[in-house]
Structures are given as C-alpha cells and as structure tokens.
C-alpha positions, -999 to 999 in steps of 0.1 A, spaced: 291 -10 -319 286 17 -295 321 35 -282 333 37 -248 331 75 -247 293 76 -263 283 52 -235 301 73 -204 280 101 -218 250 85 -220 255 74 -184 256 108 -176 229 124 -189 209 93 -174 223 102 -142 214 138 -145 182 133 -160 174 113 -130 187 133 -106 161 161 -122 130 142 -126 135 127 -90 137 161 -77 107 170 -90 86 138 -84 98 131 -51 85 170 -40 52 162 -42 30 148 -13 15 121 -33 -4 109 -7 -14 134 20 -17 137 57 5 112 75 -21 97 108 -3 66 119 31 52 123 30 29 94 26 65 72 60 81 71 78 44 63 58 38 32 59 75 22 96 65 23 89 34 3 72 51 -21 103 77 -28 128 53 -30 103 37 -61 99 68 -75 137 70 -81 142 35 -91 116 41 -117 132 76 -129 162 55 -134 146 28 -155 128 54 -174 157 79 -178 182 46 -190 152 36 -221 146 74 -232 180 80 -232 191 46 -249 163 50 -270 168 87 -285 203 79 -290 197 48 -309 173 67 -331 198 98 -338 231 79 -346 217 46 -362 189 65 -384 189 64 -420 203 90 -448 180 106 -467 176 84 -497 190 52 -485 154 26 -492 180 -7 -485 172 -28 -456 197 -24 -428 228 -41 -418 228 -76 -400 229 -70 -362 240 -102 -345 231 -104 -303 257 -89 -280 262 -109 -248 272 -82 -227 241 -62 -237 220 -88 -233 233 -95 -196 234 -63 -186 193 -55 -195 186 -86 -172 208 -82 -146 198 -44 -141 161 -48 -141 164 -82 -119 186 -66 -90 165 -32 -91 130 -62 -89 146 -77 -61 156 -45 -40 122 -36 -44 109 -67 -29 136 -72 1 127 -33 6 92 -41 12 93 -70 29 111 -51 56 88 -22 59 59 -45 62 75 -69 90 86 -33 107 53 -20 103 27 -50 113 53 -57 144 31 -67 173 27 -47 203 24 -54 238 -11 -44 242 -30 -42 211 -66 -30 210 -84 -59 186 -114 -41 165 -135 -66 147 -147 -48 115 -177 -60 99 -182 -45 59 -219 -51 41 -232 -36 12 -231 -5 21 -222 0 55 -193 -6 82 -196 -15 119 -173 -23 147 -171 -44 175 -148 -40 203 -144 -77 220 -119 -60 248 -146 -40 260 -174 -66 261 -183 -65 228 -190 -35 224 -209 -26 191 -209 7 169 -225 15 138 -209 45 112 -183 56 135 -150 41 149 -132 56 175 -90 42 183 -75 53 211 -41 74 199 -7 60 198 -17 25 207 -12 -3 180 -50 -14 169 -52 -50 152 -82 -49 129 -100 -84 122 -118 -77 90 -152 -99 80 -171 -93 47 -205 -98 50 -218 -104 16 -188 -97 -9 -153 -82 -10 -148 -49 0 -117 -27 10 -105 -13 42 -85 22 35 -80 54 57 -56 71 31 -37 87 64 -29 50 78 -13 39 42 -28 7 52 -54 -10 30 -68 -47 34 -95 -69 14 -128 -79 37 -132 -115 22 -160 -135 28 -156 -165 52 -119 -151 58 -108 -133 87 -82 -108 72 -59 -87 92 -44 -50 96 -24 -35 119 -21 4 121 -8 26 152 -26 57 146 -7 84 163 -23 117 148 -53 131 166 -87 142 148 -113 131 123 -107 109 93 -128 87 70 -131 51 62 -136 43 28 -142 12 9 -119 8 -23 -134 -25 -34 -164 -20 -62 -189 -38 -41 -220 -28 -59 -245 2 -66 -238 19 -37 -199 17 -36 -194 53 -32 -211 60 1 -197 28 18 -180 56 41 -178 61 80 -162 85 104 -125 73 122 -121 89 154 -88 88 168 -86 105 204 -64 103 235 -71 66 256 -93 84 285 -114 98 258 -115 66 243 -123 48 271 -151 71 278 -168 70 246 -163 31 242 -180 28 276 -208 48 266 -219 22 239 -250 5 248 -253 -23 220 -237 -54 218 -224 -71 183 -258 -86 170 -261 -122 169 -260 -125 129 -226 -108 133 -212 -127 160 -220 -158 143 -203 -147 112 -171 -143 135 -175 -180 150 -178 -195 111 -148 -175 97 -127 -185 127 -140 -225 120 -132 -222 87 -101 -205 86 -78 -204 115 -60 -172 133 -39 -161 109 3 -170 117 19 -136 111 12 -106 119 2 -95 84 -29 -117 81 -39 -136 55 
C-alpha cells in the first residue's frame, strides 16, 4: 500500500511538473498567424489541451517512476513477487479522472464550435469547387460570379463556404482561419470563417487526392468590402455549366445542411 504522505508528494511534483512543462509548451505559437475570428478561440482550445495533456502525462511519469523506485527488486532476490489483489479506490479513481478530463474536452469544444460557426446577419456564400488539382469559386450573391486560382473575402464579414468535390475528397485549410473541412463528393459540406486580418494567404488542400496533391494550392485575398466589391465586379465568367450542375445534384441529393456547422 502506498502512504498518505508518499501520495501528497507525488501530487506535488505532478502539480509542479505540470506547471513547468505547461509553461514551456503553451509559449510556443504552434500554429502561426491568427487571420480570422475563429483563430484566437481555438488557439485557446488548443492551450487549455495542452495542459490537460501535461497533466495526464505528468500523473503516469510520475506514478510510474515511483512505482519502479520503491517496489523494485533487491539485488539478488530471483522469487516471483508478492500477490497484489485490485484496489477499488485506485481503480475508480484512473476512470473517473481520465472520463471527466474526456468529457471537459468535449463540452469545451462543442462550445467553441457553436460560438465560432454562429451565423451572421449577412453572410457572403462562396461555393468552392475542388478537382484534381485545382480550386475555383463561385460567388452566387454576385451573379455567379466565377474565379479560377484566386479567392478574394471581403474583411471582417462572416463568409459561409459551400464546399463540392469534384472527383474525390479533398481538404479545405487556410492555416490562419484554423478552419479545415472535407470536399466530399455528392455532399455539400460547410465552413464558416470571419476573416478579419488583411493580406495574402494560401489555400491548401490537406486531403491526399492523388499525384498532384502538393500543388493543389491557390491565393486567398482578404481585403476591405469596397475593394472586394470592385474586384468581384470585375469578373467576367460565370460558373460553367458542368459546375453548376454539380451544385444542383449535390443539393438533390443531399439537402441544406441543419446547423451551422454542415454536414
């Protein structure tokens, strides 16, 4: 059996040894630039993981290391150990633990993602069409309104994109959004970002979708709304037919999606 006063200290040193490696993990920018409003909330996320995890990890090593110093045998001693027989306070305690930290985790989550994919007023809707190996975008607020390569959002307005996969599954990422959602085909999928940092990004595709993965790549404009407006005027193409009539089966096949999130 393990004494009171050996399990305070272990507590302690857990406590301190996640205060430590928290300190240090939760320094670094793990994930860059921060373009949209969804970005500093999952940042946040992502720290409050981190500690959890330091925890859990800090609790084994220093269960673990203890458990190998007091219980390890004398030099000579070949006999098989001593009977150990289940202890039902342990055995609660590494279930409840792990189950309470799973579920914070999960309630956490869920509540970024409803705050984050919260519908605006007056979203701008950008259909996004993916095929190997190339993005375009249609703009069916502004006529339908087609661009190939290059998608411009106008700056702190919430944009709703309505992803189609052409051929097979790709990815949808700016890593300065945070967001990232599968282009299925026959499925209309949905993300929601409210970019609110000016300047140049990059769409990239984080779905293997064949030979040419890599360059599946375009430019992400975000700008204020006159400039928007300006350059979204300027487009002289429509979507093409093929394209719209992949927008009229996936919206016969699956219906608008009931949350905010998308299916």
């Amino acid at each position: 059996m393990i004494g009171r006063l050996p399990i305070i200290k272990m507590l302690a040193v857990t406590v301190a040894l996640t205060a430590a490696i928290s300190v240090v993990m939760v320094s670094i920018n793990w994930d860059g630039q921060q373009g949209s409003t969804a970005a500093p909330k999952i940042d946040q996320l992502l720290d409050v993981m981190i500690v959890l995890s330091a925890f859990v990890f800090s609790l084994v090593m220093v269960m673990l290391f203890y458990a190998l110093w007091k219980f390890k045998a004398k030099p000579g001693d070949e006999s098989d150990g001593e009977p150990i027989h289940g202890n039902t306070r342990l055995e609660v305690a590494w279930t409840l633990i792990p189950t309470i930290i799973v579920l914070f985790g999960a309630g956490y989550s869920w509540s970024v993602l409803s705050d984050i994919e919260e519908p605006a007023k007056n979203p701008l809707t950008v259909d996004v069409f993916s095929q190997q190996f190339a993005w375009s975008f249609g703009y069916p607020d502004e006529g339908n309104a087609w661009s190939q390569g290059e998608l411009h959002v106008p700056l702190n307005r919430q944009v709703q994109f309505k992803m189609h996969a052409l051929d097979v599954i790709h990815s949808f990422w700016v890593p300065e959004w945070r967001i990232k959602k599968d282009n299925v085909p026959g499925i209309t999928t949905t993300a929601i970002v409210t970019p609110d940092r000016p300047g140049t990004y990059q769409l990239i595709c984080t779905e293997l979708c064949g030979f040419g993965h890599s360059t599946m790549r375009a430019r992400v404009v975000v700008e204020p709304p006159a400039a928007f407006s300006k350059w979204v005027g300027g487009l002289k193409e429509e979507v093409p037919a093929p394209l719209a009539e992949a927008l009229a089966q996936d919206d016969e096949a699956n219906p608008p999606p009931l949350g905010a999130g998308g299916a």
